[in-house]
N, CA, C and O atoms as a GROMACS GRO file, in nm:
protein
  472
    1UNK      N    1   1.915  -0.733  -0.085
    1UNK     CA    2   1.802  -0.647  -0.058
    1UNK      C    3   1.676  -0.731  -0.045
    1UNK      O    4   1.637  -0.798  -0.140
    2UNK      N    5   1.615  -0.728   0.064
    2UNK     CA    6   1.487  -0.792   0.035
    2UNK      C    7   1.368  -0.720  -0.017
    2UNK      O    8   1.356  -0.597  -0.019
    3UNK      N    9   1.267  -0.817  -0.067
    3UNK     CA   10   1.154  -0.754  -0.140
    3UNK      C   11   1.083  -0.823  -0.089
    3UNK      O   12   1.110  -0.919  -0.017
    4UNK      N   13   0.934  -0.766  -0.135
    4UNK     CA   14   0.796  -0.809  -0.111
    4UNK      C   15   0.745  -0.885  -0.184
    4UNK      O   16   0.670  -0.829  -0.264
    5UNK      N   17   0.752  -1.005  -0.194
    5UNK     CA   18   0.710  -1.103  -0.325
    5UNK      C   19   0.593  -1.188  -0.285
    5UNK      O   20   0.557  -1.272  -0.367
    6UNK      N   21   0.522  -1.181  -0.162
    6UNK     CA   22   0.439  -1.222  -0.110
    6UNK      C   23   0.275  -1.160  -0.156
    6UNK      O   24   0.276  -1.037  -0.162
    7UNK      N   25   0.168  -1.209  -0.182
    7UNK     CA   26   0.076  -1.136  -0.188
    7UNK      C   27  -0.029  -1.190  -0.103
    7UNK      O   28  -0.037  -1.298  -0.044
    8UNK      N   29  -0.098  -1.101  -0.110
    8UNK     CA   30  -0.228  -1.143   0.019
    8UNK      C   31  -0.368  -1.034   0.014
    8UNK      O   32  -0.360  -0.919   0.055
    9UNK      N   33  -0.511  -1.100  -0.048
    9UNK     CA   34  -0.574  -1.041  -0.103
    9UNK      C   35  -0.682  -1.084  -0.011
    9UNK      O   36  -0.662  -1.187   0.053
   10UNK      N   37  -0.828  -1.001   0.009
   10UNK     CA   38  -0.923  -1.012   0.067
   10UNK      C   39  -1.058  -0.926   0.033
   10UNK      O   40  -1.056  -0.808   0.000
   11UNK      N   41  -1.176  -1.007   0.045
   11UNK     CA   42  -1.320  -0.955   0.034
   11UNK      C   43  -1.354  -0.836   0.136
   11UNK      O   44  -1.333  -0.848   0.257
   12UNK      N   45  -1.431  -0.674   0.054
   12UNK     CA   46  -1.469  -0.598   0.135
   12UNK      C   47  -1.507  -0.556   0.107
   12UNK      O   48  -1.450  -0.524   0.003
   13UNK      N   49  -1.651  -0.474   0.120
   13UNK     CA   50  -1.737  -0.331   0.060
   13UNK      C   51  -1.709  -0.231   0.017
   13UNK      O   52  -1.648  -0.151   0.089
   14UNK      N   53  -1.747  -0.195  -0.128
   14UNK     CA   54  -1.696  -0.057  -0.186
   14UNK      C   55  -1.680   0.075  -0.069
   14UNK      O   56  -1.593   0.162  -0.061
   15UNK      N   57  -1.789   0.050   0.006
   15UNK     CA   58  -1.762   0.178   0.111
   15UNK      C   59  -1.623   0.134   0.151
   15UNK      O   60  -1.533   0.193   0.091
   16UNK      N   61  -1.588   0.050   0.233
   16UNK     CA   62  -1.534  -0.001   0.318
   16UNK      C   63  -1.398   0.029   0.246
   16UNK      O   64  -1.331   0.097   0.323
   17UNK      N   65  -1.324   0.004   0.120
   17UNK     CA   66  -1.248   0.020   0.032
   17UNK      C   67  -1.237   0.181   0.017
   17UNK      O   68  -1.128   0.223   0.054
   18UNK      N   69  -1.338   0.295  -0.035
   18UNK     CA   70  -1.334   0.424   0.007
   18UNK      C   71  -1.310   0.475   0.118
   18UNK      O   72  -1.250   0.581   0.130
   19UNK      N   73  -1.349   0.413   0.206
   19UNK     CA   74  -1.256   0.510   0.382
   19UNK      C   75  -1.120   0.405   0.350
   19UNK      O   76  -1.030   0.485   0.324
   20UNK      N   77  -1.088   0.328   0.345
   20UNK     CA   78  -0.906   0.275   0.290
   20UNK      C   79  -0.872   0.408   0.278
   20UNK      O   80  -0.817   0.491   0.350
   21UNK      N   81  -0.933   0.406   0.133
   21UNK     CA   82  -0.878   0.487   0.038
   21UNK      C   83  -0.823   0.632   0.092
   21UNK      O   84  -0.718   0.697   0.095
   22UNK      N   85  -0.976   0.643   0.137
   22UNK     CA   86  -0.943   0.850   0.217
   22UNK      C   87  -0.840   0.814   0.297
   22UNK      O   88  -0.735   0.878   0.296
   23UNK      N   89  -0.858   0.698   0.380
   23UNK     CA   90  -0.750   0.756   0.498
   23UNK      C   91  -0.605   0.738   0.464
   23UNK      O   92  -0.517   0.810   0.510
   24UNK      N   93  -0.584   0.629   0.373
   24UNK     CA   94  -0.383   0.633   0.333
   24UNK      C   95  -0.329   0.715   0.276
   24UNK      O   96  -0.209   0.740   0.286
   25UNK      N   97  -0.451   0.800   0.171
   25UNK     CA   98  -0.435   0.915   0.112
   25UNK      C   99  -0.398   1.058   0.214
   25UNK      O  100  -0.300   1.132   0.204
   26UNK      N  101  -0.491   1.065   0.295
   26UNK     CA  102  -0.472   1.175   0.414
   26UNK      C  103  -0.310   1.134   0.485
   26UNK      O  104  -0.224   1.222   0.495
   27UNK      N  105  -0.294   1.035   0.516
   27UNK     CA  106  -0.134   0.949   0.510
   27UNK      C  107  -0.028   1.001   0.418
   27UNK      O  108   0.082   1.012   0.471
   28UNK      N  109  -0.036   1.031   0.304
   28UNK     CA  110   0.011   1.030   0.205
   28UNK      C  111   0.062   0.906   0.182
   28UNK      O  112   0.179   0.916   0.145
   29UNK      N  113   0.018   0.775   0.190
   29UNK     CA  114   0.065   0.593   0.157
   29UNK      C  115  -0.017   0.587   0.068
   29UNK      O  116  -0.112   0.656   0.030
   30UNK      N  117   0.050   0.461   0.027
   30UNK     CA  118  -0.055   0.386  -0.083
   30UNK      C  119  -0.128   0.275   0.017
   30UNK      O  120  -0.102   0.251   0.134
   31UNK      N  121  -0.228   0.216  -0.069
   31UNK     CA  122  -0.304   0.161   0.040
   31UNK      C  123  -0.253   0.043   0.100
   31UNK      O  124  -0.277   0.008   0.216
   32UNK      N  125  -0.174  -0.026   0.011
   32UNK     CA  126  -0.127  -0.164   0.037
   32UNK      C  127  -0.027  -0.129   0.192
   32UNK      O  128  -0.030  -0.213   0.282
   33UNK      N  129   0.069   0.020   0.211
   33UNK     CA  130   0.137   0.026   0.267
   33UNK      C  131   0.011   0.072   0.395
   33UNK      O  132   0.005   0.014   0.503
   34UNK      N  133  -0.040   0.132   0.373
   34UNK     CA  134  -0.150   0.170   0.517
   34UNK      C  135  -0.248   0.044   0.562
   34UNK      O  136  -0.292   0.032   0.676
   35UNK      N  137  -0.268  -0.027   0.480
   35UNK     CA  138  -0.295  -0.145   0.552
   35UNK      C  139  -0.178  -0.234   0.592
   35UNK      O  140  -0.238  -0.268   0.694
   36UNK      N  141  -0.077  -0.293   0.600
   36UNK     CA  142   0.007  -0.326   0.633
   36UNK      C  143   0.072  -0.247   0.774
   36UNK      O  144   0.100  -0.310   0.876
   37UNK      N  145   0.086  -0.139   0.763
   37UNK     CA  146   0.142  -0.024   0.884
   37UNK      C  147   0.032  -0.043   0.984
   37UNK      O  148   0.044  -0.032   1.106
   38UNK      N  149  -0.120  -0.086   0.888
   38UNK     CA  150  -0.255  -0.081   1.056
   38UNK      C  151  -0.240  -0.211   1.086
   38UNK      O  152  -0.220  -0.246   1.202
   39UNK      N  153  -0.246  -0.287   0.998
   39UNK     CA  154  -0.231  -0.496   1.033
   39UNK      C  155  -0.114  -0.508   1.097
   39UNK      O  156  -0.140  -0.587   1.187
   40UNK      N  157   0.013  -0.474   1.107
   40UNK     CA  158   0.159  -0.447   1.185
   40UNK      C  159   0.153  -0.384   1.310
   40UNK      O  160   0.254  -0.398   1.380
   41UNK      N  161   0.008  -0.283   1.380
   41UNK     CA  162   0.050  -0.214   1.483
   41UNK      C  163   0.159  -0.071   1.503
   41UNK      O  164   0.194  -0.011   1.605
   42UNK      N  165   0.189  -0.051   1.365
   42UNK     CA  166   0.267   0.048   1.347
   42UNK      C  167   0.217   0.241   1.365
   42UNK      O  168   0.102   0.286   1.364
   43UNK      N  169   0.300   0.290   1.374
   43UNK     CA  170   0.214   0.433   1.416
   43UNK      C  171   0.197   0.495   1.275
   43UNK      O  172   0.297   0.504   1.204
   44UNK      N  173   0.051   0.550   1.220
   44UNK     CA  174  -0.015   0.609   1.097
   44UNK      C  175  -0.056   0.733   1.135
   44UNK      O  176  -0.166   0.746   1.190
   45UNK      N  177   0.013   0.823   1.113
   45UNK     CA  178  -0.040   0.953   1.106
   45UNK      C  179  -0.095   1.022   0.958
   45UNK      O  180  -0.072   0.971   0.849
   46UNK      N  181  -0.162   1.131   0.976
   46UNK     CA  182  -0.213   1.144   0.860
   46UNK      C  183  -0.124   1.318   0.845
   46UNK      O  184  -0.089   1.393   0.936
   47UNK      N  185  -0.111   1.333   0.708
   47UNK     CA  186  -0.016   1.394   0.693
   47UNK      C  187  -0.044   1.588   0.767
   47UNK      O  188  -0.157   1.627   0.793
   48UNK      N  189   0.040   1.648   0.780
   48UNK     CA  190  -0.036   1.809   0.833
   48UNK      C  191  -0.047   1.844   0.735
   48UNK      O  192  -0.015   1.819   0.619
   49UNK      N  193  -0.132   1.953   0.830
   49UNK     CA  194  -0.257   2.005   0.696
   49UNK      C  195  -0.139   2.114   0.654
   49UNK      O  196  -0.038   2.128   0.724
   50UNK      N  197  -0.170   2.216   0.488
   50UNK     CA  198  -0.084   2.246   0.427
   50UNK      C  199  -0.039   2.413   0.583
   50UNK      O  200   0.068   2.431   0.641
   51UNK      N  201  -0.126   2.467   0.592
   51UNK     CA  202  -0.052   2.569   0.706
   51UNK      C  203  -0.022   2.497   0.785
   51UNK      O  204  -0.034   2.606   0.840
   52UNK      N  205   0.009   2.419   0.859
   52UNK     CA  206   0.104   2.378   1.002
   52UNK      C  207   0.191   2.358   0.905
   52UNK      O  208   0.283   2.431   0.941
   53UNK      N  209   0.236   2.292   0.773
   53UNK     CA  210   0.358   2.271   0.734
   53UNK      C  211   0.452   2.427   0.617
   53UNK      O  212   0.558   2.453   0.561
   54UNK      N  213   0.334   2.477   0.640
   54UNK     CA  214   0.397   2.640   0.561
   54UNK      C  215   0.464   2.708   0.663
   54UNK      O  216   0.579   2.749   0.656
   55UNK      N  217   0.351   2.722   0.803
   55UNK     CA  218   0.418   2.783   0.940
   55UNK      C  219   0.557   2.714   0.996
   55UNK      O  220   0.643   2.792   1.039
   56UNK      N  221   0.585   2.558   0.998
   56UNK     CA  222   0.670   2.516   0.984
   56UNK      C  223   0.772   2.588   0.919
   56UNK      O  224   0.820   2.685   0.979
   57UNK      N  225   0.812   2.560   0.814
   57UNK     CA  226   0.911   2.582   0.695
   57UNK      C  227   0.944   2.720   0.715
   57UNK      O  228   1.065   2.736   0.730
   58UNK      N  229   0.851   2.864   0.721
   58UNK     CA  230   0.834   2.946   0.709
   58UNK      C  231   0.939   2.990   0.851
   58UNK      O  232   1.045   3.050   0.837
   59UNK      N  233   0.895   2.955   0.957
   59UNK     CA  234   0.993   2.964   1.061
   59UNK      C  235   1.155   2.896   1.094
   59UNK      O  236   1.243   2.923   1.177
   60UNK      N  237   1.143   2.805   0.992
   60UNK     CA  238   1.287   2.760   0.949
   60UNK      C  239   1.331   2.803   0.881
   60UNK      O  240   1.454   2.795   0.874
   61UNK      N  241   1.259   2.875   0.790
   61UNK     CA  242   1.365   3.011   0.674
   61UNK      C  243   1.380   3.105   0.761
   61UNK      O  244   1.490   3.152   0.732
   62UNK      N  245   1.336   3.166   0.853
   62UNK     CA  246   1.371   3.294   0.941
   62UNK      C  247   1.449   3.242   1.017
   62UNK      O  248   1.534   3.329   1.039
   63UNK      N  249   1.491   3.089   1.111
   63UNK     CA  250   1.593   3.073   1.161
   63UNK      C  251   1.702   3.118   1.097
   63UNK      O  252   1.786   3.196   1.142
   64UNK      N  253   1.700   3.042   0.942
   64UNK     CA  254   1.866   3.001   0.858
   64UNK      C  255   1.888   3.198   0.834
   64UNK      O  256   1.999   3.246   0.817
   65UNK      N  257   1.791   3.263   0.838
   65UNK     CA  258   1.848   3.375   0.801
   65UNK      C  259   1.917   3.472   0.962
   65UNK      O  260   2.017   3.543   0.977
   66UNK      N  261   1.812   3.431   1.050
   66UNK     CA  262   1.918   3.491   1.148
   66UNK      C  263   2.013   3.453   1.209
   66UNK      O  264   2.049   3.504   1.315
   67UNK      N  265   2.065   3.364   1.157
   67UNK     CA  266   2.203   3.287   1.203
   67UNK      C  267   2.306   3.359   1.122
   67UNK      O  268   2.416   3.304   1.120
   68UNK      N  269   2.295   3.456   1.064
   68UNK     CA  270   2.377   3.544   0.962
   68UNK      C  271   2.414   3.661   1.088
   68UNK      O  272   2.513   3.734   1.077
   69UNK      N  273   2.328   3.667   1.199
   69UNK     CA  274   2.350   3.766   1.308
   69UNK      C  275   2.410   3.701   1.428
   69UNK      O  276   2.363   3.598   1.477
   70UNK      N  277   2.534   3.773   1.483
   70UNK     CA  278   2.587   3.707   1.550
   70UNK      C  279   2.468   3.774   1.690
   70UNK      O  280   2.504   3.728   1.798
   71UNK      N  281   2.398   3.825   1.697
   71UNK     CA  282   2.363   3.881   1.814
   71UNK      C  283   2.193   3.818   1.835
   71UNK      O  284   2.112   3.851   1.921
   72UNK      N  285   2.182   3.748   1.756
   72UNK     CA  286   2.036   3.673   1.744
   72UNK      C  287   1.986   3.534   1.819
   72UNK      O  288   1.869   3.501   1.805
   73UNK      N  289   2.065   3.460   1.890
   73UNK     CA  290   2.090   3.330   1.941
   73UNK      C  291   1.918   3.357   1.997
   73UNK      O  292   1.825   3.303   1.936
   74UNK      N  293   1.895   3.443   2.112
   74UNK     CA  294   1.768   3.416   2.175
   74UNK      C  295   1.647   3.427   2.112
   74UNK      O  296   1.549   3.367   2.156
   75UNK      N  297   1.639   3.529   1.971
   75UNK     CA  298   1.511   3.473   1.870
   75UNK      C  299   1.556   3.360   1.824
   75UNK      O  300   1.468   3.277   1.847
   76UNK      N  301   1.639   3.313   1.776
   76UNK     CA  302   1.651   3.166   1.732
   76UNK      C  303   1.608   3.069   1.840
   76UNK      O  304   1.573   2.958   1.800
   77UNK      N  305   1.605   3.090   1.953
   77UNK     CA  306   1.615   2.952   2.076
   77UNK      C  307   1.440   2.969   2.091
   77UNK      O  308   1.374   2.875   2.136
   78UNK      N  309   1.370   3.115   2.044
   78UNK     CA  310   1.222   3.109   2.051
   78UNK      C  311   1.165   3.102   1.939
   78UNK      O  312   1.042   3.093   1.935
   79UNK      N  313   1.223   3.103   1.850
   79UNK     CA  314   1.184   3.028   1.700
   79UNK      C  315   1.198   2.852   1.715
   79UNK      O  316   1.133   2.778   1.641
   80UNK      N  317   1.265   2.813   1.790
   80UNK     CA  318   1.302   2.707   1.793
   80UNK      C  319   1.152   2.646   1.867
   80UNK      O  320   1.047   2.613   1.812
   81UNK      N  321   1.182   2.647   1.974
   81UNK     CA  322   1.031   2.627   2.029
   81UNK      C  323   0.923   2.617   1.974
   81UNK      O  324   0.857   2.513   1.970
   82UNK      N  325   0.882   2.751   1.911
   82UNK     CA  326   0.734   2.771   1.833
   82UNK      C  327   0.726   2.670   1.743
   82UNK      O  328   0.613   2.636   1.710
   83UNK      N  329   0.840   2.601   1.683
   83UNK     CA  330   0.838   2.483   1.568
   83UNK      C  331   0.815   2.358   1.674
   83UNK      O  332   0.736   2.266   1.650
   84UNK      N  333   0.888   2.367   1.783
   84UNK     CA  334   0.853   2.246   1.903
   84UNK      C  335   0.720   2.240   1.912
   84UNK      O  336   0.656   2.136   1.895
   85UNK      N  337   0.658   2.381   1.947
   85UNK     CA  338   0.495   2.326   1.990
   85UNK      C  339   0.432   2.318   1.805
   85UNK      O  340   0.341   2.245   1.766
   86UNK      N  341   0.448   2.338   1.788
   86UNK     CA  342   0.404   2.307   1.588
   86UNK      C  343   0.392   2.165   1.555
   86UNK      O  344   0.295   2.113   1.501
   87UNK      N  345   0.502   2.105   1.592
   87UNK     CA  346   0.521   1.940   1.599
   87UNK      C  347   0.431   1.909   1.710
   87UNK      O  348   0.327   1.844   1.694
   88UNK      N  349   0.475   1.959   1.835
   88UNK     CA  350   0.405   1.894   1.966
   88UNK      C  351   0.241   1.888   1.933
   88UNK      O  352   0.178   1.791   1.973
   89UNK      N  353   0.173   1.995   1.859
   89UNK     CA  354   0.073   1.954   1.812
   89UNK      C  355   0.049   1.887   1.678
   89UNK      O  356  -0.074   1.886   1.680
   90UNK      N  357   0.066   1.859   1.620
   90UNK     CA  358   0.095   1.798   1.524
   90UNK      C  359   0.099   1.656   1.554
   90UNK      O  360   0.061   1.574   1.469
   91UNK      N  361   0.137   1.624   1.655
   91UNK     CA  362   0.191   1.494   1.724
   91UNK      C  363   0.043   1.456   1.848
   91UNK      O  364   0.031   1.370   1.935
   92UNK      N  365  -0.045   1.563   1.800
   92UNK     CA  366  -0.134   1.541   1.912
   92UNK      C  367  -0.113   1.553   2.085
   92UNK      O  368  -0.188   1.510   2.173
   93UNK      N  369   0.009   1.623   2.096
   93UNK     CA  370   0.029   1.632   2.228
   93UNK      C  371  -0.054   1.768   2.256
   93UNK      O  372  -0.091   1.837   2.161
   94UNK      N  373  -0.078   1.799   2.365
   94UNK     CA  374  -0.199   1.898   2.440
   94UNK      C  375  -0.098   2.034   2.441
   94UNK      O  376   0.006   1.999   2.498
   95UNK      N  377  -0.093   2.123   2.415
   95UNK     CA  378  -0.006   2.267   2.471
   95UNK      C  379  -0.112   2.334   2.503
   95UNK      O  380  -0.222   2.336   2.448
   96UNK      N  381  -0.053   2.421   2.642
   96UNK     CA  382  -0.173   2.503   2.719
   96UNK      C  383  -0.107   2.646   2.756
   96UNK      O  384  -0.161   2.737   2.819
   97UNK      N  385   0.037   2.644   2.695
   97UNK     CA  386   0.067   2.791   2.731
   97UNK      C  387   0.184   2.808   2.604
   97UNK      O  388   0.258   2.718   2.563
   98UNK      N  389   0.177   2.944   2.556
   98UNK     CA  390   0.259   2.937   2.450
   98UNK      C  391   0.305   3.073   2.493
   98UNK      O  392   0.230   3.153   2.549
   99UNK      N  393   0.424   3.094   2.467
   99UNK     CA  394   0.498   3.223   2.514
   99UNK      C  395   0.448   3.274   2.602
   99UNK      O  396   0.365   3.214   2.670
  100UNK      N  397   0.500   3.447   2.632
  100UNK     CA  398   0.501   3.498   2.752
  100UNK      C  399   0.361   3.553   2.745
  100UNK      O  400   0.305   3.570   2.853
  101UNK      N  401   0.295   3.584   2.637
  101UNK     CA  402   0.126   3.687   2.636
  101UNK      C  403   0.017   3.549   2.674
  101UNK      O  404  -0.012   3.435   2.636
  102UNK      N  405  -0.023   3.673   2.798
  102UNK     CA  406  -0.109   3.580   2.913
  102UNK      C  407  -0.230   3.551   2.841
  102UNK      O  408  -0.279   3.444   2.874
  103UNK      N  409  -0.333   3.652   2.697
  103UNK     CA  410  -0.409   3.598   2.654
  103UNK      C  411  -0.400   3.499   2.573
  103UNK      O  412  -0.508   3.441   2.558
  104UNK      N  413  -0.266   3.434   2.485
  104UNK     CA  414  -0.198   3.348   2.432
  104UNK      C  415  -0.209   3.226   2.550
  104UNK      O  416  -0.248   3.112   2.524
  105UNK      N  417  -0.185   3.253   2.628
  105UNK     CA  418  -0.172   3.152   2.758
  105UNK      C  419  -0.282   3.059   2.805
  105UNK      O  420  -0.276   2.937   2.824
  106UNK      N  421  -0.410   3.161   2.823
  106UNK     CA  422  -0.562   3.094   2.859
  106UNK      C  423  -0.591   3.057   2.784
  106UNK      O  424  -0.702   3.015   2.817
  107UNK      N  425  -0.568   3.014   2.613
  107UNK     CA  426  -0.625   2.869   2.550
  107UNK      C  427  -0.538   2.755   2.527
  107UNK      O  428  -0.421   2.731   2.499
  108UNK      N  429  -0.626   2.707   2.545
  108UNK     CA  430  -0.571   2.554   2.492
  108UNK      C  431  -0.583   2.526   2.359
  108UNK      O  432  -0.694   2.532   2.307
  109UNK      N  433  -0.465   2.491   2.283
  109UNK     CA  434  -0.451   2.488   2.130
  109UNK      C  435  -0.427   2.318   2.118
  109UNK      O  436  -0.326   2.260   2.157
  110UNK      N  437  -0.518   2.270   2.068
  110UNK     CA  438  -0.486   2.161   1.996
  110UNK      C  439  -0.514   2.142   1.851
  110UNK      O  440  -0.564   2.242   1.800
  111UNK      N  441  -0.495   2.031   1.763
  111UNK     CA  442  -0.472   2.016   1.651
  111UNK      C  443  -0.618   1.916   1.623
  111UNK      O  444  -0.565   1.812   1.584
  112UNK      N  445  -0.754   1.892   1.622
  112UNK     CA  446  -0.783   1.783   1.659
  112UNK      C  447  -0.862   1.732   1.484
  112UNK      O  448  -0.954   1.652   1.468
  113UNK      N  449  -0.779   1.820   1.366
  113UNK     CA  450  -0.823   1.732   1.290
  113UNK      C  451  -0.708   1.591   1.215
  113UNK      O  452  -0.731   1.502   1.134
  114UNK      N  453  -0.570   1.636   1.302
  114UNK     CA  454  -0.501   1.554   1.304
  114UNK      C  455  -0.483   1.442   1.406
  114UNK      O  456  -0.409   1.458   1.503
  115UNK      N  457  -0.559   1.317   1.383
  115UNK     CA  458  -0.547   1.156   1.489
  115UNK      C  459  -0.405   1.097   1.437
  115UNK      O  460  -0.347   1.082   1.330
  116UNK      N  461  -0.384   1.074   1.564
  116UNK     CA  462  -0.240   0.968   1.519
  116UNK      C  463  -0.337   0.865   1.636
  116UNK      O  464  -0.413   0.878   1.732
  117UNK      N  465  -0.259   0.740   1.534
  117UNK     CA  466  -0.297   0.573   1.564
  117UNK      C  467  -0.166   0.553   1.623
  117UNK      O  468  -0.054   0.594   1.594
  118UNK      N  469  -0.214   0.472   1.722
  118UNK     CA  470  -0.061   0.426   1.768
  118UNK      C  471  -0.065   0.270   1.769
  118UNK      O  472   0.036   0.206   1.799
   0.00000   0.00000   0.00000
């Protein structure tokens, strides 16, 4: 198994150390790992906020329960989706039409207090 036995330390401003801090936290990392993931080039997202991940979950308990119906496949295949664009924003991708209701349709929903670093 390898380990981390290496250390590597550096000078920086208490501010400068507090936005660290907020942002690996918003990450859910520790800091050593969010600086390492930003010094690596690696992708840092910061974690969803607690409703995108309730709406999440919440629509994955109504899947597992209508799979008890043999006659349910097409709410499941549009439950399925609504968790697609949930992630798709989440992921910062743009969605501009969500189901069939046309006033649902004319906005554009994005996520924009979630940044992903790439």
């Amino acid at each position: 198994m390898r380990e981390r036995n290496k250390q590597f330390s550096f000078r920086l401003y208490q501010s400068e150390l507090n936005k660290i801090k907020a942002k690996a936290k918003k990450c859910g990392l520790a800091v050593s790992e969010y600086i390492r993931n930003c010094a690596l080039d690696r992708k840092v997202m910061e974690m969803p906020c607690e409703g995108l991940r309730s709406a999440y979950s919440k629509i994955g308990n109504v899947i597992g329960e209508l799979q008890n119906y043999s006659d349910s496949e097409k709410e499941i295949a549009i439950l399925r989706e609504v968790q697609a664009i949930l992630l798709d924003l989440y992921h910062g991708k743009e969605v501009t039409a969500i189901g069939d209701n046309q006033d649902m349709a004319d906005k554009v929903w994005s996520v924009s207090s979630h940044k992903v670093r790439k």
